[in-house]
C-alpha positions as CSV (number, residue, x, y, z in Angstrom):
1,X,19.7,75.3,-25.9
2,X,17.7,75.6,-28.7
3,X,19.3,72.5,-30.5
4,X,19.0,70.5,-27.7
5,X,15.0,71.5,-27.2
6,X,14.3,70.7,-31.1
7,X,16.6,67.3,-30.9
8,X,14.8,66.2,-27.8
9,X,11.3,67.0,-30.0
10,X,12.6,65.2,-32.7
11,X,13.6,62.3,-30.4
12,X,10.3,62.0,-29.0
13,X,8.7,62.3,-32.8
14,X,10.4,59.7,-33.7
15,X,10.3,57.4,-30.6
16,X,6.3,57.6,-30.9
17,X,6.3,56.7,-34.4
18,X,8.3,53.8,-33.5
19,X,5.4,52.9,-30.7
20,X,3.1,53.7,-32.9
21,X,4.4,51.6,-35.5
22,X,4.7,48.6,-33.2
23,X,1.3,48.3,-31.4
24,X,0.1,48.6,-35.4
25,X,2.1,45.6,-36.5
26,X,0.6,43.7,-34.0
27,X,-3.1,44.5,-34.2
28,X,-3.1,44.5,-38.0
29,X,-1.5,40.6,-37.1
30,X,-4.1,40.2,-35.0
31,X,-6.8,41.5,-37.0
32,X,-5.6,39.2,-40.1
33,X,-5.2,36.2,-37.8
34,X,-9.0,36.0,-37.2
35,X,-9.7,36.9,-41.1
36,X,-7.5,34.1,-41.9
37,X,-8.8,31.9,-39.3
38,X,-12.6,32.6,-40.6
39,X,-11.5,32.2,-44.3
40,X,-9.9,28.8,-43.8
41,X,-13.1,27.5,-41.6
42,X,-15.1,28.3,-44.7
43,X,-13.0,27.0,-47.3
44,X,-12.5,23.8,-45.4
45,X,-16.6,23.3,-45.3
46,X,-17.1,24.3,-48.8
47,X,-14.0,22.4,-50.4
48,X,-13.0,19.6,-48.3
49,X,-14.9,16.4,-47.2
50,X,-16.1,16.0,-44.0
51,X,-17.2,12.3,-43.9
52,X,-14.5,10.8,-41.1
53,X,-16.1,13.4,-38.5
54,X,-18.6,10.7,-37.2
55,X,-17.4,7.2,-38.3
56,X,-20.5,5.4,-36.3
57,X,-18.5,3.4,-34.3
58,X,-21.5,2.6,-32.4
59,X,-23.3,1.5,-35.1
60,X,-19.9,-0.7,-36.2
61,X,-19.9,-2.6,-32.6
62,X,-24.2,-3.3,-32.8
63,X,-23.2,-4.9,-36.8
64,X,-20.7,-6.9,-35.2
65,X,-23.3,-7.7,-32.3
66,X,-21.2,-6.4,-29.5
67,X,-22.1,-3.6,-27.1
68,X,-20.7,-1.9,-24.0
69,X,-20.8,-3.3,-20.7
70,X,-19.4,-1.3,-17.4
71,X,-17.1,-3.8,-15.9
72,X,-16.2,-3.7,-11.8
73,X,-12.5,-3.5,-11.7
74,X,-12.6,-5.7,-9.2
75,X,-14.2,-8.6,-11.3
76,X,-11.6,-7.2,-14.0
77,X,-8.6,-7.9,-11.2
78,X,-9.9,-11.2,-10.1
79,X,-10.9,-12.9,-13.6
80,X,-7.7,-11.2,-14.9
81,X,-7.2,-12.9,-18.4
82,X,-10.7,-14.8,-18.5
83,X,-12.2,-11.1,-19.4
84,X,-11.6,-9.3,-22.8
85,X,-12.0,-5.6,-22.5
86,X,-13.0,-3.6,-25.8
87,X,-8.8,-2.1,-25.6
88,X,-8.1,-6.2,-26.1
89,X,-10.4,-6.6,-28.5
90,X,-9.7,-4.1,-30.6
91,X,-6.2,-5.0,-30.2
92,X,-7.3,-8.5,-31.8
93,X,-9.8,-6.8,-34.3
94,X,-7.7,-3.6,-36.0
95,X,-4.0,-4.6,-36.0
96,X,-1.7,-1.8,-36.0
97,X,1.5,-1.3,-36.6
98,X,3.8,1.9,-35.4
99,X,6.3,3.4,-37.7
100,X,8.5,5.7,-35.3
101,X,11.5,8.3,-36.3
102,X,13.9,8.2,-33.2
103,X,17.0,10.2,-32.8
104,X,18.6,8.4,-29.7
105,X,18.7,5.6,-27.5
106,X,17.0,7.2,-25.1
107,X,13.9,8.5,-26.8
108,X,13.6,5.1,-28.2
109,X,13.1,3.2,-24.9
110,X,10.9,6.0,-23.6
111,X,8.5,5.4,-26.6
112,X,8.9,1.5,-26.2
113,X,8.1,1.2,-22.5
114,X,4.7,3.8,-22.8
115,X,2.2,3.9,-26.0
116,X,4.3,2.1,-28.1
117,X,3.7,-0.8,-26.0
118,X,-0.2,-1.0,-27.3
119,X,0.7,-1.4,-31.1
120,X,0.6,-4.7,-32.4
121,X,3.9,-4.3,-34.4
122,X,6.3,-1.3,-33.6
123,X,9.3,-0.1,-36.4
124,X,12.0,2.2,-35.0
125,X,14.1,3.7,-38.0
126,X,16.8,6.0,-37.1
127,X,20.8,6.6,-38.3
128,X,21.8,4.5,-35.4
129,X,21.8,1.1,-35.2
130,X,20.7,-0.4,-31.5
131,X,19.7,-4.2,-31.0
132,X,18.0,-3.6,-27.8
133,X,15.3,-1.6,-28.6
134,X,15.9,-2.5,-32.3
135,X,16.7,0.3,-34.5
136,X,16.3,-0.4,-38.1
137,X,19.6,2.1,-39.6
138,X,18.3,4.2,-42.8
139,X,19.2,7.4,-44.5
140,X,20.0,10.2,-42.5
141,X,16.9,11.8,-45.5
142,X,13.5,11.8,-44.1
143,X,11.9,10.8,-47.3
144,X,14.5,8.0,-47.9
145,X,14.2,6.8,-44.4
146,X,10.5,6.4,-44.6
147,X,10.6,4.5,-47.9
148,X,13.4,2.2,-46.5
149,X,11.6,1.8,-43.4
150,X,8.1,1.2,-45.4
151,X,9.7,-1.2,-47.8
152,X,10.8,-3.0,-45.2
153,X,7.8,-2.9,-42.8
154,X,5.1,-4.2,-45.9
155,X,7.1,-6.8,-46.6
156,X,7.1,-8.7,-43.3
157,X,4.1,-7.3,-41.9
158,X,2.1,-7.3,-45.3
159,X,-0.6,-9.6,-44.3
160,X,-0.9,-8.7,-40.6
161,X,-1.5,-5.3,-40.2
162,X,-4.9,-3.1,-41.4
163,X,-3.7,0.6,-40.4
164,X,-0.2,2.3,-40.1
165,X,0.5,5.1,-38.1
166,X,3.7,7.1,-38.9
167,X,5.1,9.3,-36.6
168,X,8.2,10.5,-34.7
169,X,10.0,10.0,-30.7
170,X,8.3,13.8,-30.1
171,X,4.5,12.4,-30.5
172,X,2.8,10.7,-27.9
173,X,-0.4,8.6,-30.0
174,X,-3.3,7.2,-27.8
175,X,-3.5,3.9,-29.8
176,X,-7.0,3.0,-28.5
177,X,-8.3,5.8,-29.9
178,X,-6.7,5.4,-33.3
179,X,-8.4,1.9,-33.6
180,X,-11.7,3.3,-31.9
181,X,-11.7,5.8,-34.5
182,X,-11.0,3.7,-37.9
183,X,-12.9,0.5,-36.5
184,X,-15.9,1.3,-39.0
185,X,-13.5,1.9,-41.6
186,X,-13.0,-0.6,-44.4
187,X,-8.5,-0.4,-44.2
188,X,-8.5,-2.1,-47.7
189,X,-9.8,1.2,-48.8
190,X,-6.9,4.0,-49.3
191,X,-7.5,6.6,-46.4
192,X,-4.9,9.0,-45.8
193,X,-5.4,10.4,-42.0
194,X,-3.9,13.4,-40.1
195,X,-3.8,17.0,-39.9
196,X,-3.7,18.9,-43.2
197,X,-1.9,21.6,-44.1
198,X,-1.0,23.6,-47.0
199,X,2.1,25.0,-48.7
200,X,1.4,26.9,-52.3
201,X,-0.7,24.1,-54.3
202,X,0.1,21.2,-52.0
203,X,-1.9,19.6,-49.3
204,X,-0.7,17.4,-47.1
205,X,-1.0,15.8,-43.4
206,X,2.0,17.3,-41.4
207,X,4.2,14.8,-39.8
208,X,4.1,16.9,-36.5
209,X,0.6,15.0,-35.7
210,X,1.1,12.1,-37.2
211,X,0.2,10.5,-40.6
212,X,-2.4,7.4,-40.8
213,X,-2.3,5.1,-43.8
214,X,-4.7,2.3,-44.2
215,X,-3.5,-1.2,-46.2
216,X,-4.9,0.1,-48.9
217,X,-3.3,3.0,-49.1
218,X,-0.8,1.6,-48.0
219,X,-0.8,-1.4,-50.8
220,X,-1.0,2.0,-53.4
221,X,2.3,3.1,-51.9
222,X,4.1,-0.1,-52.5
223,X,3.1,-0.3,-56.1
224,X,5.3,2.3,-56.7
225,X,8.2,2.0,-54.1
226,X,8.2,-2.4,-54.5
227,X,11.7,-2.1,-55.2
228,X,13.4,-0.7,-52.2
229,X,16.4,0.5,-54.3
230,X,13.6,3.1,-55.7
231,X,13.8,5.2,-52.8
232,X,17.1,6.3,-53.8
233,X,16.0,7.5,-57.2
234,X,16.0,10.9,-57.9
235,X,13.7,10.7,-60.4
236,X,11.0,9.0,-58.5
237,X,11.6,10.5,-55.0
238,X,8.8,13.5,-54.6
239,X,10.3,15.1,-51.5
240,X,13.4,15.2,-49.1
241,X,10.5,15.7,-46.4
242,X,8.8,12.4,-45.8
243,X,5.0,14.1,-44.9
244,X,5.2,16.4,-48.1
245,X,6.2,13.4,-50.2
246,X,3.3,10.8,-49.1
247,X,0.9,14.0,-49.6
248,X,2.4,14.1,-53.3
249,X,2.4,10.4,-53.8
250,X,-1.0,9.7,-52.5
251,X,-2.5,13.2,-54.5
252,X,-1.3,11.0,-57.9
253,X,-3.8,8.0,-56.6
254,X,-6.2,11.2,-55.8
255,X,-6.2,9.8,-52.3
256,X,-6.8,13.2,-50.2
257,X,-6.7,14.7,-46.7
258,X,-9.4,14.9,-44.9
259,X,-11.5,16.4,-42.4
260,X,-10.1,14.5,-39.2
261,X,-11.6,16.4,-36.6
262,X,-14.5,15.1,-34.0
263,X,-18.3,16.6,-34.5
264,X,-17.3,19.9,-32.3
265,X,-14.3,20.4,-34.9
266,X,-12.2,19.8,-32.1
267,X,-8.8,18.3,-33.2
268,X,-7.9,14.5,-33.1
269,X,-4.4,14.8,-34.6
270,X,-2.5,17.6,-32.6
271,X,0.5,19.1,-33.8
272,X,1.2,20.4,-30.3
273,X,1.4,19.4,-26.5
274,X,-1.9,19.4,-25.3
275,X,-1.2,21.9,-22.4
276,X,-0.6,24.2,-25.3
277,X,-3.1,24.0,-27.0
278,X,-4.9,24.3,-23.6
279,X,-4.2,27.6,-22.8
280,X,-5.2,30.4,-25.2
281,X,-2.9,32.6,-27.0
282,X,-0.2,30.5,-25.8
283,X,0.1,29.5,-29.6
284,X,2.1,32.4,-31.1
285,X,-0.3,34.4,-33.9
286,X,3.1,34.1,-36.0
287,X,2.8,29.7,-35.7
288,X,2.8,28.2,-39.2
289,X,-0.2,26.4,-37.6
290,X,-2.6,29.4,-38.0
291,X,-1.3,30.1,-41.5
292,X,-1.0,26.7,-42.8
293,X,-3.8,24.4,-41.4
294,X,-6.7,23.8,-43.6
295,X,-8.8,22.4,-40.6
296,X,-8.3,24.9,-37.7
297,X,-9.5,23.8,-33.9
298,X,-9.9,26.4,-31.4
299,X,-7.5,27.0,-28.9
300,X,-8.8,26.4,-24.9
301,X,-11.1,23.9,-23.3
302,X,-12.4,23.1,-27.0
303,X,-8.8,22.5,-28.8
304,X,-8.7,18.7,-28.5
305,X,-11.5,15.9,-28.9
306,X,-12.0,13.8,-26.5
307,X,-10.9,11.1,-28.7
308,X,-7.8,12.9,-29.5
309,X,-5.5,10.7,-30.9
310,X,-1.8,12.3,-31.0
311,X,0.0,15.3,-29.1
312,X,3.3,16.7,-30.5
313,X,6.7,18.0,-28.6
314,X,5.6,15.5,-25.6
315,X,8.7,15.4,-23.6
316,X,10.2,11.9,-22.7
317,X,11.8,12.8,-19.5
């Protein structure tokens, strides 16, 4: 009797340390996540330029002496094609072209029949080939795919196209918005757009929200890559991850990320579904996301501008 009694104490001992132990592990996780989170806010103020937060696009449309003017639908339905709407002509204005990853057929067609439908030029690469949608086969290595793609892209589209936007079949991007938000921009400048993150000494824009080149960046890039047979170098190729490897190529140009998010520091490129990022503490406190971004947002009702200009994960059923 009197083993059992002391085992049973013992068992109990132990079992609250383990408790004990647990709810620990999570507060001191919790604790750190909001040092973390108030650390990064600072350094991203005192380190990093803020200048995209407001690009004055009202200011752009007076300089080009345009305003806004509420139309009736009904006028819009009846006139049909003898109005331009601000969507057409920015269409007209900030040609775009869409660099997409896709994995299948299917994920392909979804992309090409919603928001890939307002870019001006779209580029599926993937390690199919498929003439419908078209599929441009490449390496089955991010980095290599990209270059291929790129290579390929700047050389037909070279003179038509002011921004790229580079992104995956998982990423839903609001078009309008992109060209809303780089109208006042000048593209033959080298701006390198997304949401940065950081990994030891490396900052980059994650390819989860999408990664934004202007020509000139753009132009910088195919300075070094003008031979396509280059993106099969060793030698030259920084990273098997495409994001990781623009982030290096552009950081040689000292072309860096910036501040991307909207005057409330609400997020414009979102590395997650916005119903996530909706509802807070639905983000796990373990997500890379609180670890590694250098511009945090706010999860809830202020997690995404209003101008937000891509989601992540979006599913295409």
């Amino acid at each position: 009797m009197i083993c059992i009694s002391d085992c049973s104490r013992i068992y109990q001992s132990r079992m609250f340390l383990f408790i004990f132990a647990c709810i620990s592990g999570f507060l001191f996780a919790f604790v750190w996540r909001q040092y973390e989170q108030t650390v990064k806010f600072s350094l991203s103020f005192n380190h990093y330029s803020s200048s995209l937060v407001d690009t004055s696009y009202g200011k752009w449309l007076k300089q080009n002496g345009l305003m806004h003017k509420a139309i009736p639908e009904e006028n819009i339905s009846f006139a049909q094609n003898a109005i331009e709407t601000e969507a057409m002509y920015l269409q007209k204005k900030i040609p775009v072209l869409c660099m997409i990853f896709v994995k299948s057929h299917k994920t392909a067609m979804a992309v090409k029949e919603t928001w890939a439908k307002h870019c001006n030029f779209a580029v599926n690469l993937g390690s199919f080939v498929d003439e419908e949608i078209p599929v441009l086969k490449v390496s089955p290595i991010p980095f290599q795919a990209f270059c291929q793609g790129f290579v390929s892209a700047w050389i037909k589209y070279e003179d038509s196209i002011k921004w790229m936007v580079i992104v995956d079949d998982k990423t839903y991007v609001i078009v309008e918005n992109l060209r809303y938000y780089v109208a006042s921009l000048n593209s033959s400048h080298p701006y390198y757009l997304g949401h940065p993150v950081k990994d030891f000494s490396n900052i980059y824009n994650t390819a989860d929200a999408g990664i934004v080149l202007s020509h000139g960046a753009l132009k910088l890039l195919f300075s070094i890559y003008s031979d396509g047979n280059k993106c099969f170098d060793k030698d030259k190729k920084s990273s098997n991850y495409y994001d990781v490897g623009i982030g290096k190529i552009m950081k040689k140009f000292e072309v860096f990320p910036v501040d991307t998010r909207d005057k409330k520091t609400r997020g414009r490129f979102n590395p997650f579904p916005i119903e996530k990022m909706l509802i807070p503490g639905f983000t796990s406190i373990f997500n890379p996301y609180w670890r590694s971004s250098v511009y945090l947002s706010s999860e809830g009702s202020n997690c995404c501008s209003n101008d937000a200009i891509t989601f992540h994960a979006v599913p295409t059923d």
